[in-house]
C-alpha positions as CSV (number, residue, x, y, z in Angstrom):
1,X,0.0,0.0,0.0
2,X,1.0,3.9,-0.6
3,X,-0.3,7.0,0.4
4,X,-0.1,9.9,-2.4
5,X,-0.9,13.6,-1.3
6,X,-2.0,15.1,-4.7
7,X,-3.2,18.5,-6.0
8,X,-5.1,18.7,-9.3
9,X,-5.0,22.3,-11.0
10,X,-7.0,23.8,-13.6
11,X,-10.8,24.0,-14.0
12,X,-11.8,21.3,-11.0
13,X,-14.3,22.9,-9.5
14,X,-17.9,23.3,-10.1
15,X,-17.1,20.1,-12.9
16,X,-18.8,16.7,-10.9
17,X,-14.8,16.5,-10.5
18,X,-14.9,15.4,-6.8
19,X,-17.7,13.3,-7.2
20,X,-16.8,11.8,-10.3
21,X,-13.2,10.9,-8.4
22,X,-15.0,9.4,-5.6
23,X,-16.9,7.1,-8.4
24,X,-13.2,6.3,-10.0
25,X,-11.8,5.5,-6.2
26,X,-14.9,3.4,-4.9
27,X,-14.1,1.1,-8.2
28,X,-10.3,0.7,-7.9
29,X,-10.1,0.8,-3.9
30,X,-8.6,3.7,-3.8
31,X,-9.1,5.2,0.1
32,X,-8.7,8.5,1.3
33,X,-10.7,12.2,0.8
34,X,-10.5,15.2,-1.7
35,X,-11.7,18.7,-0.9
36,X,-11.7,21.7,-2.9
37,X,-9.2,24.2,-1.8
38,X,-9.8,27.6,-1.6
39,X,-7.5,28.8,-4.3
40,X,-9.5,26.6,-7.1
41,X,-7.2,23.8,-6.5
42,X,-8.6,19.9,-5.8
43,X,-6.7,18.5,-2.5
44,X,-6.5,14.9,-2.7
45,X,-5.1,12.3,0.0
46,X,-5.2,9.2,-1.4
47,X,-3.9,5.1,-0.9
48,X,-4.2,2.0,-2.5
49,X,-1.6,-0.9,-4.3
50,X,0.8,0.4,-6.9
51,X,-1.4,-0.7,-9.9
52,X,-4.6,1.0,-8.3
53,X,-2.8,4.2,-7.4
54,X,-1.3,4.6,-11.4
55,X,-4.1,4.0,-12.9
56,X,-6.1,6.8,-10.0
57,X,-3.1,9.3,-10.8
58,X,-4.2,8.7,-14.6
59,X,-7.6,9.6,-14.2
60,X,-6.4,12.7,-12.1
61,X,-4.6,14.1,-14.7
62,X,-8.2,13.8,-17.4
63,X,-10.9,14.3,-14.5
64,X,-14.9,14.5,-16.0
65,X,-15.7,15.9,-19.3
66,X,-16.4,19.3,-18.0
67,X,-13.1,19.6,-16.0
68,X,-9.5,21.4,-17.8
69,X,-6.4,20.0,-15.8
70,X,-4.1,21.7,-16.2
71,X,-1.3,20.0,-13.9
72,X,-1.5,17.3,-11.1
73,X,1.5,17.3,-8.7
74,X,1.8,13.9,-6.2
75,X,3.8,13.5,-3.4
76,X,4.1,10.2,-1.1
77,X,3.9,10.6,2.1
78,X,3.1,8.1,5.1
79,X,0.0,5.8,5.3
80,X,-3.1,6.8,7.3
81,X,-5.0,4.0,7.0
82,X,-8.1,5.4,5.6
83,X,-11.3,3.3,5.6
84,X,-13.2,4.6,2.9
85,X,-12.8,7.6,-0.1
86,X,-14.9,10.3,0.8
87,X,-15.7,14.3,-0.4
88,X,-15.2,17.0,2.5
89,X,-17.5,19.2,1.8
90,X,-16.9,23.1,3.0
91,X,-16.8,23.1,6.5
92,X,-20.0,25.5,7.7
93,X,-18.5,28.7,10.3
């Protein structure tokens, strides 16, 4: 298992992008979260085997058919463990 800290740039938001990464996630066993960022970045914490994670990373860099990426930067970092994928929705003040 590895854990991948990624940011998606481009036109992410306001595209079905974190929803449609949630679908991709749920079918490869990807675990973790993504949240939009306030900059109009995609923040996305993510683990699952090699093979699951490459082909994930893949579908980062595309996204729906509405979305524009226009990079995708991963870093790996240490496992949490996650139990499920899930989209963190804007926290309410």
């Amino acid at each position: 298992m590895i854990h991948f800290d990624i940011i998606v740039k481009g036109k992410v938001q306001g595209v079905f992008y974190r929803a449609s990464t949630k679908a991709v996630a749920d079918q490869l066993g990807i675990k973790g979260y993504i949240k939009n960022e306030e900059n109009g970045d995609v923040a996305i914490a993510a683990e699952g085997d090699k093979m699951s994670m490459d082909m994930f990373l893949d579908w980062c860099k595309e996204g729906p058919e509405d979305a524009i990426v226009t990079s995708v930067e991963s870093h790996e970092g240490e496992l949490k463990n996650y139990r499920n994928f899930e989209v963190v929705k804007k926290k309410l003040l």
